[in-house]
N, C-alpha and C positions, 0 to 999 in steps of 0.2 A: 596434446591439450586435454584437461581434463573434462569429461562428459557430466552431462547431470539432464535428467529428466524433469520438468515441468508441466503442471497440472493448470492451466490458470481460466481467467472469464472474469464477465461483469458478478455481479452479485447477486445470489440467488441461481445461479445457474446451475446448482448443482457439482462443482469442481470437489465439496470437499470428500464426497461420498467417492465422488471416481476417483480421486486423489487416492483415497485409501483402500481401494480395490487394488489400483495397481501396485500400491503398497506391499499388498498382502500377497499377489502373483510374484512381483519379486521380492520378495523376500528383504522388506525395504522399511525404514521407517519414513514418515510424515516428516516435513522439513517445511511449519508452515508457514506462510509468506503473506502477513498481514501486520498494517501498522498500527492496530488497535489491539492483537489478541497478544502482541509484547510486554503489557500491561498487567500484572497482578490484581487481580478483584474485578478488572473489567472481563466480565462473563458473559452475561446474560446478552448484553446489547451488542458483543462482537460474536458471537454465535462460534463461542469457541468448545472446543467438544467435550463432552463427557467424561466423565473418571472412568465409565464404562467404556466407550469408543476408546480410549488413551488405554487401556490393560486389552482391548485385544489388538489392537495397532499404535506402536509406540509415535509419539508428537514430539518432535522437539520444536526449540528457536518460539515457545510460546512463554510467559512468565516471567521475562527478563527484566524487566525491574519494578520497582513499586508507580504507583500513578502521577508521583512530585516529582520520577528523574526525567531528566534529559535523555534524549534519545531519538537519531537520525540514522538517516538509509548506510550510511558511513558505518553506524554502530553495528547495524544488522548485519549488515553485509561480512565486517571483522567477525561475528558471530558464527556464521553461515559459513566464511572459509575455516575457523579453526576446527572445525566440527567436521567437517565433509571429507578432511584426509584418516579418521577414526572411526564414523559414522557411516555406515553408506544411506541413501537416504533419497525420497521426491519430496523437489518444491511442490505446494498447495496455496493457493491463494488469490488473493486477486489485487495486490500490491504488487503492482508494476515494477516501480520504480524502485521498490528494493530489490527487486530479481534482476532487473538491470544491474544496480549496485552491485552483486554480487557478481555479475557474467562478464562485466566489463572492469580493468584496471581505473581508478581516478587520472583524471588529470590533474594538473596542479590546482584546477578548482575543485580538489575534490570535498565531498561530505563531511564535516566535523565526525571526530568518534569520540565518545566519552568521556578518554580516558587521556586524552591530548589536547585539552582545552588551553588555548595561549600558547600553544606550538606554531604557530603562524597566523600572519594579523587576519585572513579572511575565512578560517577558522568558526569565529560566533561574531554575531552581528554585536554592535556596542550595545548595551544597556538602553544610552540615551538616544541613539539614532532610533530604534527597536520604536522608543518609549514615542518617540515624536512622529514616527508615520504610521503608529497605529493609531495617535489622537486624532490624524488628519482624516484616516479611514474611518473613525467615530464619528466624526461630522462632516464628514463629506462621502459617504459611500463610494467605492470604486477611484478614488482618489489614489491609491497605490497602483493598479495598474494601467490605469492613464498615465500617470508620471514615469512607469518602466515603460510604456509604448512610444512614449516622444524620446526618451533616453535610448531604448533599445526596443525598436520595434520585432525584432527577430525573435528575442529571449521573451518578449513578452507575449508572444500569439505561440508559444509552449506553455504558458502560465493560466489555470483558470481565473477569474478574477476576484474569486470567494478564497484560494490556497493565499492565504496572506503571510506563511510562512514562508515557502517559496519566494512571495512578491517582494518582503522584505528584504531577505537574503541580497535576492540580484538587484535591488535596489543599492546597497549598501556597495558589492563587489562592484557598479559601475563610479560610482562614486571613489572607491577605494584607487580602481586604476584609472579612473581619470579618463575612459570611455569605454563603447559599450564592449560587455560581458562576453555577448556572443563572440568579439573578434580574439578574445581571450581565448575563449575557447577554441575558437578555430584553429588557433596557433598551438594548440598544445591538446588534439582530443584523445581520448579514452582509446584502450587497445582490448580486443576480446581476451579471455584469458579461463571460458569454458565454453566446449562447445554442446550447444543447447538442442535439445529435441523438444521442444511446445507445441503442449497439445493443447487447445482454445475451444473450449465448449461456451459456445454461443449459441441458445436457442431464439435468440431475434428478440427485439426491441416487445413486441405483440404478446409474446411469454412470457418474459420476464415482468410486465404489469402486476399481473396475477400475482405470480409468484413471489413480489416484492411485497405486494402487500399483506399477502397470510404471513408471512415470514417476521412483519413488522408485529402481527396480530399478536404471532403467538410470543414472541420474547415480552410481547405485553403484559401477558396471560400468566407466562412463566418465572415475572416479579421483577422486572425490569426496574421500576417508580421505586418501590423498596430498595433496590440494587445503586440504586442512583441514592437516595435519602443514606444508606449504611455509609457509602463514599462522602457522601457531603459532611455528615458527622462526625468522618473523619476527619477531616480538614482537608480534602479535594474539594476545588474551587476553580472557577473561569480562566483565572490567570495561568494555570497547568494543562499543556497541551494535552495532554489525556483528555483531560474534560471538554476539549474543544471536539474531541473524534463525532466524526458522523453520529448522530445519533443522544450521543452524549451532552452534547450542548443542548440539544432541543429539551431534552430529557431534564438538564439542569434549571432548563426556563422555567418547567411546568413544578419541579420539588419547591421553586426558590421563589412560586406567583408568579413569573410573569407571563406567561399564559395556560390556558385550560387543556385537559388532556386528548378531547377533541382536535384543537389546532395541532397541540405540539407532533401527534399520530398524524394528521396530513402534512405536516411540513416533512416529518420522520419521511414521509413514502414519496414524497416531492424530490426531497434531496439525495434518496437513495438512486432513485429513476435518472438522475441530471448527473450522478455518480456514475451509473451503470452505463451510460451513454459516453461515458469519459474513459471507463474501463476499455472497452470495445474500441475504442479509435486507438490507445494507447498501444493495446497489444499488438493491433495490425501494423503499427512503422517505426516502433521503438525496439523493434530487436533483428537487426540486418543480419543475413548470415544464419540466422537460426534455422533448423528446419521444423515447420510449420505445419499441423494439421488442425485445421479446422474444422469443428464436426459440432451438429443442431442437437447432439444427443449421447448420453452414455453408450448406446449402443452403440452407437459408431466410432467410437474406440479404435484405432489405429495401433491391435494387438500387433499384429505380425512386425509394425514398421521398431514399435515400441520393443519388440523383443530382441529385434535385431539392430538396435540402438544401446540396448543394453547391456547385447555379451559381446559389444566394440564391431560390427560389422558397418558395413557404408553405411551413413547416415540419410542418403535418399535424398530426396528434393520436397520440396513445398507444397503442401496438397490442401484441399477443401475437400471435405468428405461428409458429404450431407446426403 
């Protein structure tokens, strides 16, 4: 089975800088793992890296399409394997669920990709199903995943109740078969198909405060309002999931009036914090099999385990290393 090294954590932890440290020991490019830095022109507000950083450690899987396409963990994931038998390369990021994507085979439910839209009915959600529980979610808050919790209470306490992409989706697929999603799934689940060394730099809920919020300060500082007003004048808009990404929504509220730069920065550092707390539960039970070191800090780097992971020796066991 093929190996592959990942870098991952909440946000702000720090993972992209040790990401491309150990890049740079092996002799390895950046494979980054984020559902925002996929996006062309989105910069500033995904903290994607430098022209500088990118010429002395090369980045791939960032810039994949413009901010109006389409684009799911299915997509990335096609991206990630065509690359990885060419390229050698560490995951970086803190998108989960694409790394998943990538490390496990689909099931029959699996991820839409691009480029096979109406290659089978569960695929993309309809237009008009889409169009009518998102008006329901408009005036009724929380109204989508209430109605997947009486449907399928299983698939729904994996769902937060703000991912209304997600809420939709398994909305539509319980509908489609005629009951719940989960038993779908059950009968048909995902097979591994790399085997994973993750390394989980997590310095604790108490650290990452801080750090979330200089991190917000300075993308502020760094032209973030302008970055968002150059996107709007292009004709990105609410309705393009790009614009929905962390950050980017808030950011569209405050170019477009509906609130001041004050709130839209506390809501920014709100939702990043309620992110970072979703980050962290994910990593810990979304990847069975993997072998695991979890460490408070760059310095506790799990060289040795990591090196010997690398030139194909035992892969070790599961560790916490704080």
């Amino acid at each position: 089975m093929r190996r592959a090294i990942a870098i991952v954590g909440p946000t702000a932890a720090g993972k992209s800088e040790l990401g491309r440290e150990v890049a740079r020991r092996l002799g390895l490019c950046v494979f980054v793992c984020d559902s925002v830095k996929v996006y062309r022109d989105l910069d500033i507000g995904s903290g994607k890296p430098s022209a500088q950083l990118q010429a002395e450690v090369p980045h791939r899987l960032i810039d994949l399409v413009d901010p109006d396409a389409p684009f799911s963990a299915g997509d990335y994931a096609n991206a990630a394997l065509s690359l990885m038998p060419h390229v050698p390369g560490v995951f970086v990021g803190g998108t989960g669920f694409y790394l998943r994507q990538v490390a496990w085979t689909p099931s029959t439910l699996r991820e839409p990709t691009h480029d096979d839209e109406g290659d089978a009915p569960t695929d993309r959600v309809p237009v008009d199903v889409e169009a009518t529980w998102r008006e329901a979610e408009r005036t009724d808050a929380g109204a989508m995943w209430r109605a997947l919790d009486r449907i399928d209470p299983t698939t729904a306490s994996q769902i937060h109740p703000a991912n209304l992409v997600r809420l939709v989706r398994n909305l539509w697929l319980c509908e489609h078969f005629g009951k719940p999603v989960s038993q779908v799934r059950a009968a048909d689940p995902p097979a591994p198909r790399l085997a994973l060394l993750l390394v989980v730099l997590d310095p604790g809920p108490e650290v990452l405060v801080g750090r979330i919020e200089r991190r917000v300060d300075a993308m502020l500082a760094a032209g973030w309002r302008t970055e968002v007003e150059m996107l709007r004048a292009a004709g990105y808009h609410a309705g393009h999931k790009s614009m929905q990404s962390l950050g980017y929504r808030q950011m569209l509220d405050l170019v477009e009036g509906r609130t001041d730069l004050a709130s839209a920065r506390a809501e920014i550092i709100a939702a990043t914090r309620r992110y970072a707390r979703r980050q962290r539960t994910y990593f810990r039970h979304q990847f069975p099999g993997a072998n695991i070191h979890t460490i408070a800090s760059a310095a506790a780097c799990p060289w040795d385990a990591i090196d010997t992971f690398h030139s194909g020796g035992a892969p070790g066991a599961e560790s916490i290393d704080r």
